[in-house]
C-alpha positions as a Markdown table, in Angstrom:
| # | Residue | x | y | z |
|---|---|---|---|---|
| 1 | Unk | 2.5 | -8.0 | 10.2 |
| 2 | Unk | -1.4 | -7.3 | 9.1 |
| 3 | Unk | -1.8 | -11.0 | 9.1 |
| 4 | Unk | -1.0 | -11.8 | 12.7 |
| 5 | Unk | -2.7 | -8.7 | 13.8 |
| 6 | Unk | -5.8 | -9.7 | 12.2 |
| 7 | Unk | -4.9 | -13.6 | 13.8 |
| 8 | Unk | -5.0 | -12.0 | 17.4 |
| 9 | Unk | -8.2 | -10.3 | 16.8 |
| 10 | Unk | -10.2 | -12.8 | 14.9 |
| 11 | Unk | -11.0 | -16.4 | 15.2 |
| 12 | Unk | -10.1 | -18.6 | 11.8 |
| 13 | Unk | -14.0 | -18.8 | 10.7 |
| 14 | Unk | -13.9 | -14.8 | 11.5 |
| 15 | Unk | -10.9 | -13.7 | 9.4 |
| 16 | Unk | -12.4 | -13.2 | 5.8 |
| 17 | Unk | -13.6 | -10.2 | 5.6 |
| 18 | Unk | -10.3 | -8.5 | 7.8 |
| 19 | Unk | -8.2 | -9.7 | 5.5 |
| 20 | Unk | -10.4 | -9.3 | 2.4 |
| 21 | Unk | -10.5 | -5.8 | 3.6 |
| 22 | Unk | -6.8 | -5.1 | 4.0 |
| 23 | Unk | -5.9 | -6.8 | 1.2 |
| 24 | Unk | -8.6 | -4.9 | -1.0 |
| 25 | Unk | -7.4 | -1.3 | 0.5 |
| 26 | Unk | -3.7 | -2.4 | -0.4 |
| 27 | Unk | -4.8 | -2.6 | -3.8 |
| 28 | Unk | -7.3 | 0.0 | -4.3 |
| 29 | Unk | -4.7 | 1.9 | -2.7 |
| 30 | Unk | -2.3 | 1.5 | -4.9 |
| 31 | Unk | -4.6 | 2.1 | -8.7 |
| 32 | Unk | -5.5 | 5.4 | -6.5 |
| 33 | Unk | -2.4 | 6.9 | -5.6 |
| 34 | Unk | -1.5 | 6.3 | -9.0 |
| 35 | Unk | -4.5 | 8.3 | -10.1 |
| 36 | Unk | -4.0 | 11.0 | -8.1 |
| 37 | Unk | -0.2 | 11.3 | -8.9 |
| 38 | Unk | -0.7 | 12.1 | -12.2 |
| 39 | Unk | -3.2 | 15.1 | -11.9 |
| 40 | Unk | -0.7 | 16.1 | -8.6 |
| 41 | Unk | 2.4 | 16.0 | -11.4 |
| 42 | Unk | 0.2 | 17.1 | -14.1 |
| 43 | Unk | -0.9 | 20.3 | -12.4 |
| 44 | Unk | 2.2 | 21.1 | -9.4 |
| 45 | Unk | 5.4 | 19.1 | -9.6 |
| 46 | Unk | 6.5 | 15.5 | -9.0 |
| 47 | Unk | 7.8 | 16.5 | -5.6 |
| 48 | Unk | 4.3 | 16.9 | -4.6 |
| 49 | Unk | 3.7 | 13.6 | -4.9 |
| 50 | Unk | 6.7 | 12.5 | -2.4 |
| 51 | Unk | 5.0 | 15.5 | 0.2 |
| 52 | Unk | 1.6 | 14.0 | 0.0 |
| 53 | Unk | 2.5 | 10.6 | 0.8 |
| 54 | Unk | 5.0 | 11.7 | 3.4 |
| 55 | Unk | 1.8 | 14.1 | 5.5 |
| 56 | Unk | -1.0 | 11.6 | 4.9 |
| 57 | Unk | 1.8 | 8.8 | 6.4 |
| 58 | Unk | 2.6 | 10.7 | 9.2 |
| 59 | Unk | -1.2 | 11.6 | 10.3 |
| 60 | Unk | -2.0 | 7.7 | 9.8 |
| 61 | Unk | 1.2 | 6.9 | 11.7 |
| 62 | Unk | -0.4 | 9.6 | 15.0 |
| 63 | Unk | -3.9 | 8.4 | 14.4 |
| 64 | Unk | -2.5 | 4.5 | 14.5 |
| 65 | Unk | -0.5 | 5.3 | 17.6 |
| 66 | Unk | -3.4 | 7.0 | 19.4 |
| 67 | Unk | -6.2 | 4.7 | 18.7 |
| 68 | Unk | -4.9 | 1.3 | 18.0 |
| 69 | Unk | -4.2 | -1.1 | 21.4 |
| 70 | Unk | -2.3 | -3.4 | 21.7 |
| 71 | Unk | -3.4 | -6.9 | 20.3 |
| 72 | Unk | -0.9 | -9.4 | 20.9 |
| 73 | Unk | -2.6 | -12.0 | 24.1 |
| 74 | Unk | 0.6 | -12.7 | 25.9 |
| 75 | Unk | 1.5 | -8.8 | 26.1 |
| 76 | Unk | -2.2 | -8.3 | 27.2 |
| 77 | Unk | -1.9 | -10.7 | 29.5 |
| 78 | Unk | 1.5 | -9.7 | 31.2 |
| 79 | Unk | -0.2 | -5.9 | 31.4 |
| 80 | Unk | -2.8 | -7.3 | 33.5 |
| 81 | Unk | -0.5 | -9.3 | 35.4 |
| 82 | Unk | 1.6 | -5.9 | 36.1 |
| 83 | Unk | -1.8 | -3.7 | 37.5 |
| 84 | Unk | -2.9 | -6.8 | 39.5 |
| 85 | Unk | 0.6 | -6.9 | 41.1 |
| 86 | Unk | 0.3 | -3.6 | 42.0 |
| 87 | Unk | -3.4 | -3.2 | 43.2 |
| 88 | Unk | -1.6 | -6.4 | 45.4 |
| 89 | Unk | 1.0 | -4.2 | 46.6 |
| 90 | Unk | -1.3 | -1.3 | 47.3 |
| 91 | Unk | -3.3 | -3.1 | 49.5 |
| 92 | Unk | 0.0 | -4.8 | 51.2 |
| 93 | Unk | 1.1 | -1.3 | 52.0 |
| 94 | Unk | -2.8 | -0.5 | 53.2 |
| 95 | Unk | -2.4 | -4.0 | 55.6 |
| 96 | Unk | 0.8 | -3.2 | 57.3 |
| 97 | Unk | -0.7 | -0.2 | 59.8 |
| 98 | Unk | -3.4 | -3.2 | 61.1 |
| 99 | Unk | -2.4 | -4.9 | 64.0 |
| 100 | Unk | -0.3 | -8.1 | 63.8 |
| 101 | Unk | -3.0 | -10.3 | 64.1 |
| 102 | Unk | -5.0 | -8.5 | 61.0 |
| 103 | Unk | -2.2 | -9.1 | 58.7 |
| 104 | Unk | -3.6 | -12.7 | 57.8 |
| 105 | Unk | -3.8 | -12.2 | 54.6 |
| 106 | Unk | -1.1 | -13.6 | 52.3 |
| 107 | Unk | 0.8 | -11.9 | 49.4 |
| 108 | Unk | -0.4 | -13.0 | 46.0 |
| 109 | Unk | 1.5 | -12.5 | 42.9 |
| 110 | Unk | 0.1 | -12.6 | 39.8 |
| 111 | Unk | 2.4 | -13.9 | 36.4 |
| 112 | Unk | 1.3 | -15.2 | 33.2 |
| 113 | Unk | 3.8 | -17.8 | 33.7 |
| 114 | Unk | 7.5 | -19.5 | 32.7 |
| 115 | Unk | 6.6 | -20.1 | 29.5 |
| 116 | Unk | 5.4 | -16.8 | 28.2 |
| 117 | Unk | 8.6 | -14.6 | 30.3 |
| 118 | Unk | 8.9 | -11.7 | 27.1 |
| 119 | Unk | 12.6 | -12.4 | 25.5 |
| 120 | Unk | 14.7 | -9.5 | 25.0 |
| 121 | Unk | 15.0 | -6.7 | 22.6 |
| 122 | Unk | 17.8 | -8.3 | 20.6 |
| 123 | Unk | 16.6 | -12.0 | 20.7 |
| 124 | Unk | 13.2 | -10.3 | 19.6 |
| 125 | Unk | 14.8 | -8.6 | 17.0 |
| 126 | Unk | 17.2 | -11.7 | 16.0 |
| 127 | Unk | 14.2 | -14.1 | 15.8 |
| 128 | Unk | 12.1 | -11.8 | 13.7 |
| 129 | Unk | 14.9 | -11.6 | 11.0 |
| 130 | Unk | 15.6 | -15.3 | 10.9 |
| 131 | Unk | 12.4 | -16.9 | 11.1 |
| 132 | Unk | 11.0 | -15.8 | 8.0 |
| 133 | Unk | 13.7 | -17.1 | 6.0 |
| 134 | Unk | 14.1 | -20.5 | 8.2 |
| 135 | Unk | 10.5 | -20.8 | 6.8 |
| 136 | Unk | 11.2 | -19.8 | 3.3 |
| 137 | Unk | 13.8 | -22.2 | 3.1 |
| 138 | Unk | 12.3 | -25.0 | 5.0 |
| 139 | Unk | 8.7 | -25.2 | 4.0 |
| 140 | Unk | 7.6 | -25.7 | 0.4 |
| 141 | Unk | 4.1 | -24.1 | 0.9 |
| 142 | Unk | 5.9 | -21.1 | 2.0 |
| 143 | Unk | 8.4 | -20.7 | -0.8 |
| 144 | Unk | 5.8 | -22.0 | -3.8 |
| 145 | Unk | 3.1 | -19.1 | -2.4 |
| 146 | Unk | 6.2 | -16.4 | -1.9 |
| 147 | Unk | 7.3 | -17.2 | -5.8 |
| 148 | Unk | 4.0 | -16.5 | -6.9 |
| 149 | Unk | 3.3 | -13.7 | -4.6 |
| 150 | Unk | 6.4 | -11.9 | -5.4 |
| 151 | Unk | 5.7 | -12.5 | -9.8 |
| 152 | Unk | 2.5 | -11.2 | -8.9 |
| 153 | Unk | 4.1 | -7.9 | -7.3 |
| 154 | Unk | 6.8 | -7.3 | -9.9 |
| 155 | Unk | 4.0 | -7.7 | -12.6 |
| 156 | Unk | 1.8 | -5.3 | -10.9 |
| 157 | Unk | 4.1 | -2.8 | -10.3 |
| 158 | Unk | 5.5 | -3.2 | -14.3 |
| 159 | Unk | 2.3 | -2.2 | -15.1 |
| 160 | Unk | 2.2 | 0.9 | -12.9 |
| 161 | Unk | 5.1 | 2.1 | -14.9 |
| 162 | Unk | 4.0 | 0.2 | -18.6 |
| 163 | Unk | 0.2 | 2.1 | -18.8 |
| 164 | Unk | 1.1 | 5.7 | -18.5 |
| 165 | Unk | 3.7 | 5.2 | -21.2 |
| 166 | Unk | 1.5 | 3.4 | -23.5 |
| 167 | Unk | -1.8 | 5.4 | -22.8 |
| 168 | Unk | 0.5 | 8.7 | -23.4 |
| 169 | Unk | 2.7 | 7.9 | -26.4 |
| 170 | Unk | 0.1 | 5.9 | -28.1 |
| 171 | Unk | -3.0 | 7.2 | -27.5 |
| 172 | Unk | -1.4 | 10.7 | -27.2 |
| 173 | Unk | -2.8 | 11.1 | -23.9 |
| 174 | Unk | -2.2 | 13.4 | -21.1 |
| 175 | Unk | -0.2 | 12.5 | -18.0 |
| 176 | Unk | -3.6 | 13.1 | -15.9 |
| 177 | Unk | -5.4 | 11.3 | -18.5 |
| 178 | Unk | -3.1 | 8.5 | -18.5 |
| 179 | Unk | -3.4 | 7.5 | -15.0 |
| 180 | Unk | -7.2 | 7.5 | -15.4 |
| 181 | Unk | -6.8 | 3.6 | -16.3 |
| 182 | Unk | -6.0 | 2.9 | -12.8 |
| 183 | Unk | -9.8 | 3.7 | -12.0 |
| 184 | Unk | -10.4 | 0.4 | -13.3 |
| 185 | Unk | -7.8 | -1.1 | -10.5 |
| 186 | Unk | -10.1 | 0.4 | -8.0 |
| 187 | Unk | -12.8 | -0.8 | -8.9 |
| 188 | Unk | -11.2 | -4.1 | -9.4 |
| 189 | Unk | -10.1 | -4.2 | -6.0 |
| 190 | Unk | -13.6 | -3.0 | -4.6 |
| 191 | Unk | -14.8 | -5.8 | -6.3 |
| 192 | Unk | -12.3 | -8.3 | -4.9 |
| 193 | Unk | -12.9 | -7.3 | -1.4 |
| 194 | Unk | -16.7 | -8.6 | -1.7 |
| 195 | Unk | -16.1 | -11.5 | -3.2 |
| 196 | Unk | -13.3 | -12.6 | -1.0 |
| 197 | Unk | -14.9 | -11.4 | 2.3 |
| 198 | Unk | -18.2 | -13.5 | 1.1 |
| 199 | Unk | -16.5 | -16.6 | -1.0 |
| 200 | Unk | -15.8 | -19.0 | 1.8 |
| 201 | Unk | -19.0 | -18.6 | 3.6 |
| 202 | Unk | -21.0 | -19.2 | 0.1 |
| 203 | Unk | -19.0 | -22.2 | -0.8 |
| 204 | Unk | -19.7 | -23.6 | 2.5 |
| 205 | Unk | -23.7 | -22.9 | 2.1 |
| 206 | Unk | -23.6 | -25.0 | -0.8 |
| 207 | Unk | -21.2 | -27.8 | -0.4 |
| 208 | Unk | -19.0 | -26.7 | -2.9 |
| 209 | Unk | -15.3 | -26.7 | -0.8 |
| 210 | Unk | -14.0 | -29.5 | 1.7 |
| 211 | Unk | -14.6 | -28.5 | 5.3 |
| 212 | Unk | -10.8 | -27.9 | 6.1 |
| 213 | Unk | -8.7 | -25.2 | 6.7 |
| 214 | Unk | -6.8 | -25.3 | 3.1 |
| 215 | Unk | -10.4 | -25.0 | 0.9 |
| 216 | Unk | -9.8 | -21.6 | 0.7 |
| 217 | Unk | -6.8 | -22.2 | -1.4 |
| 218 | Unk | -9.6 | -23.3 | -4.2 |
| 219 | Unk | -10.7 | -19.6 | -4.6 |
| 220 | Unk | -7.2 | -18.5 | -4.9 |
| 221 | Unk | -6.3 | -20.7 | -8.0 |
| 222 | Unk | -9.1 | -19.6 | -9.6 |
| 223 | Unk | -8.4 | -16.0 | -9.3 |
| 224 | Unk | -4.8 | -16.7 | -10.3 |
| 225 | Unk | -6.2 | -16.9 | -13.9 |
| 226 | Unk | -7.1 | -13.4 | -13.7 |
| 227 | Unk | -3.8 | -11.8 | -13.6 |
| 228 | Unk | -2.8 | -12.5 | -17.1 |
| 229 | Unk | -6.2 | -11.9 | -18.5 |
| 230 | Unk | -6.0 | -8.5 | -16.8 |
| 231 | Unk | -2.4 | -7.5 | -17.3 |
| 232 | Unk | -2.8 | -8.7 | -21.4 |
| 233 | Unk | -6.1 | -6.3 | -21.5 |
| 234 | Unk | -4.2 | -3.5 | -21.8 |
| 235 | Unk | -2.0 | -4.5 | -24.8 |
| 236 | Unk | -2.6 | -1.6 | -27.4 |
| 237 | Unk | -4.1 | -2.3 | -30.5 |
| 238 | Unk | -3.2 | 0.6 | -32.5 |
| 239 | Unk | 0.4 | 0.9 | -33.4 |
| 240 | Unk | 2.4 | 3.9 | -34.3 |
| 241 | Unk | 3.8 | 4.2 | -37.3 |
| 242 | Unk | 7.7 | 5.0 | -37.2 |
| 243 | Unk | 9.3 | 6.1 | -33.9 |
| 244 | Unk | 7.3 | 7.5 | -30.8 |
| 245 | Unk | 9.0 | 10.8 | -29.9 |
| 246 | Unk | 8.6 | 12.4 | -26.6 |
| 247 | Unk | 6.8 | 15.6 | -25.9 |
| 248 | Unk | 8.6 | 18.8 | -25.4 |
């Protein structure tokens, strides 16, 4: 849903750095709720952790609904076909205490036309649920990237449960302590967001990528590399002798 927001914003050459940006946040996101859990659970309860997402969610939610217009063309356009309509029937309604031979002037009606009439509710709601897996189904560039982008996912979020344990029955860590790893997640994705907002345009400055639409793709194999140098980086290298057993 991010993506085609960003696509009604942004022309193609201008949609790095959105998406660099949301897809960084998503990520440094995620390493820092996880650090912040564990000094939440380490220092209230669990359930605190559940209460904070749930109040910062619902001011984003109020802010979002507030501040955020809408972006989609066709709806903007139908909105300014609505208050055109009806400056056109104000003035109608102005015209009809003139005398006969005033009322020259012909009613206009404005429409964004046949082809972009909104469908309903349901058909919106029905195409929305098929389409995505008509395309996941139908396209190979759409299944090969999901595949990858859903390993990616489960591996990240194996991690997210894998570290804590290993950093606390270990390295005899505390919970808060534990969680500290994930500062290197952040930074990771702080990281990430700069290179990919900046990548394109100095691959382009040098020649390096073809001058089409799928040379961004280059960046993204290289990077795929990365994930199983980062997830082996944590592997311990001390083991315990004999069985772990859990604190009391």
């Amino acid at each position: 849903m991010i993506g085609g927001v960003i696509t009604d914003m942004y022309e193609t050459h201008e949609r790095d750095a959105p998406m660099s940006i949301f897809v960084g946040a998503a990520i440094f996101g995620i390493g820092f709720g996880s650090l912040i859990a564990g000094f939440v659970a380490q220092y209230t309860t669990w359930r605190w952790i559940f209460w904070l997402q749930a109040i910062v969610n619902g001011v984003l939610v109020a802010l979002f609904a507030a501040c955020i217009g809408e972006t989609r063309g066709s709806i903007i356009l139908q909105q300014k076909a609505d208050i055109l309509n009806k400056w056109e029937s104000g003035l109608e309604s102005r015209s009809m205490s003139l005398p006969r031979d005033a009322q020259r002037r012909p009613r206009i009606s404005w429409t964004t036309g046949p082809e972009n009439k909104q469908p309903t509710l349901w058909r919106s709601i029905a195409t929305s649920t098929v389409r995505p897996f008509q395309l996941l189904l139908r396209e190979p560039v759409v299944t090969a990237f999901s595949l990858w982008a859903g390993f990616s996912w489960a591996v990240l979020y194996i991690c997210l449960s894998v570290i804590p344990l290993v950093f606390e029955d270990i390295y005899n860590f505390e919970p808060h302590e534990a969680t500290t790893v994930f500062t290197a997640s952040c930074l990771g994705a702080v990281l990430a967001t700069f290179v990919g907002a900046y990548q394109e345009r100095i691959a382009k400055h040098y020649n390096l990528l073809p001058n089409t639409p799928e040379a961004r793709l280059y960046c993204c194999c290289v990077g795929s590399w990365l994930l199983p140098i980062g997830v082996s980086s944590h592997i311990p290298n001390k083991q315990t002798k004999g069985t772990v057993e859990p604190r009391s």
